[in-house]
C-alpha positions in Angstrom: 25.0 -44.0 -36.7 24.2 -40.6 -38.5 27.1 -39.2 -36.9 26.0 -35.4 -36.5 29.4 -33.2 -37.0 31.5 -32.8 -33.2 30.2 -29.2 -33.2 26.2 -30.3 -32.9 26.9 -33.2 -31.0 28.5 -30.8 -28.4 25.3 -28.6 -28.5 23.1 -31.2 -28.1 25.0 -32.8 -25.1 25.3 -29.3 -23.6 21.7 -28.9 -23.6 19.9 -32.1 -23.2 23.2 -34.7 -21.9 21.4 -34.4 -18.3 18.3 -35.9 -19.7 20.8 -39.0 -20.7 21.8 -41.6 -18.2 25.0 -41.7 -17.1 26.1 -44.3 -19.4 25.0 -42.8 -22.2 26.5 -39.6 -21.1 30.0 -41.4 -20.3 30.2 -42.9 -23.6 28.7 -39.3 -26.0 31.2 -37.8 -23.8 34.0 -40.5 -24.6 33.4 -40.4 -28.2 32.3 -36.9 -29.2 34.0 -34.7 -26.6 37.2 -36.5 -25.6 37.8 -37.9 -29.9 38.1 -41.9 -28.2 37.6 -44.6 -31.0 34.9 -47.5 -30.6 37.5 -49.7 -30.0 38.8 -47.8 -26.5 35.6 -47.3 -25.8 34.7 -50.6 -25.9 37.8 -51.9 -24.3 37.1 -49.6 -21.2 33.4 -50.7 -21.3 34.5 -54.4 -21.4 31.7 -54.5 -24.2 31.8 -54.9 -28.2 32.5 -52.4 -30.9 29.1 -52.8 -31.6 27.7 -52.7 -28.6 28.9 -49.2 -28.4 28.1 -48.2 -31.4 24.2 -49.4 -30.9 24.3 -47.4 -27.7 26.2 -44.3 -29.6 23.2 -44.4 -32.1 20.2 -45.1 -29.7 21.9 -42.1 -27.9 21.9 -39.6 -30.9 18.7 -40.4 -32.1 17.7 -39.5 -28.5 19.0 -36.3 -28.6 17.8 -35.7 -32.1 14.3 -36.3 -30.6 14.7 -34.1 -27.9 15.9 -31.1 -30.1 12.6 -31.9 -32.5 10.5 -31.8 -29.3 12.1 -29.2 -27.7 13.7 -27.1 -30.3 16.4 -25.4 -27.8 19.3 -25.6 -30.2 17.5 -24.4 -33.2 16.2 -21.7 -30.5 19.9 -21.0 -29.5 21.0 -20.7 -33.0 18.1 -17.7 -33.9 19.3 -15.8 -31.3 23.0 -15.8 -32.3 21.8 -15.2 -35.9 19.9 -11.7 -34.5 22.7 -10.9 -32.1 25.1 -11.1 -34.9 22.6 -9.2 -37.4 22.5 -6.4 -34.6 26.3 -6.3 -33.9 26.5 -5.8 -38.0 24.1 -3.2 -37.8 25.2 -1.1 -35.1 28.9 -1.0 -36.3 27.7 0.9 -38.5 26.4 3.7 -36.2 28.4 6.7 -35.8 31.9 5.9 -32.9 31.1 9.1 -31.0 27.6 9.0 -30.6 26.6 8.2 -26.8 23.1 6.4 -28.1 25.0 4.1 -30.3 27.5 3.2 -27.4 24.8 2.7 -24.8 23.3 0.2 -27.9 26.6 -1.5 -28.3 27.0 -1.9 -24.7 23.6 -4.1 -24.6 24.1 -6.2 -27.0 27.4 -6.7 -25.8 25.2 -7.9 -22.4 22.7 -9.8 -24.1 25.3 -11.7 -26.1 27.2 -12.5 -22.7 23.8 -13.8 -21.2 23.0 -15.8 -24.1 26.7 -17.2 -24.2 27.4 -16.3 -27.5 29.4 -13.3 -26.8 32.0 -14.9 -29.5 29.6 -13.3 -32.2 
C-alpha cells in the first residue's frame, strides 16, 4: 500500500468515494478519515490485518485510476492555484478604488463556489 498522505486520500474520497462500494468506502473512511489502525479495523471487520490491508490497496489504486482517468483533483487543484494567483494580484490594487472591490468581491464568489474560499 502506497499510502498517499491523509490530505489526498481525503480529496480523492471526497471526489470519487461514491464510485466505491460501501465496503471499501467503510474501511478508506476507517482508516484515512477516522486515523483507525489495521488491527481495529480488522477486528471490527472480523477479517485479517491483511485482509484489510489488500482491500486498503486495491482501494487506492482505484482511486488513483480514477483521478488518471478523470483528472478532477488535479483539475481542483489548477483552480485553487489561479484563485490564489488572482487574490495575490488584486491585493495589490489600490483599497479605495470601486473596480478593484467589485474584483475582490468575485473572486471572493468564485473561490466560495469552488470551495476553496480558504485561499
Amino acid at each position: 500500500m502506497g499510502s498517499p498522505d491523509r490530505v489526498r486520500a481525503g480529496l480523492l474520497f471526497d471526489l470519487y468515494g461514491p464510485l466505491l462500494t460501501e465496503h471499501q468506502q467503510e474501511a478508506w473512511q476507517l482508516y484515512y478519515l477516522e486515523d483507525w489502525s489495521l488491527a481495529e479495523i480488522s477486528t471490527v471487520e472480523q477479517v485479517s490485518r491483511a485482509a484489510v490491508h489488500d482491500l486498503l490497496d486495491r482501494t487506492e489504486k482505484l482511486l488513483e485510476d480514477y483521478e488518471a482517468r478523470l483528472g478532477l483533483l488535479a483539475q481542483h487543484q489548477r483552480r485553487r492555484a489561479r484563485l490564489e494567483e488572482a487574490l495575490r494580484l488584486v491585493a495589490q490594487l489600490p483599497r479605495n478604488s470601486r473596480e478593484a472591490d467589485q474584483v475582490r468581491t468575485s473572486i471572493a464568489h468564485l473561490a466560495e463556489e469552488e470551495g476553496v474560499s480558504d485561499v
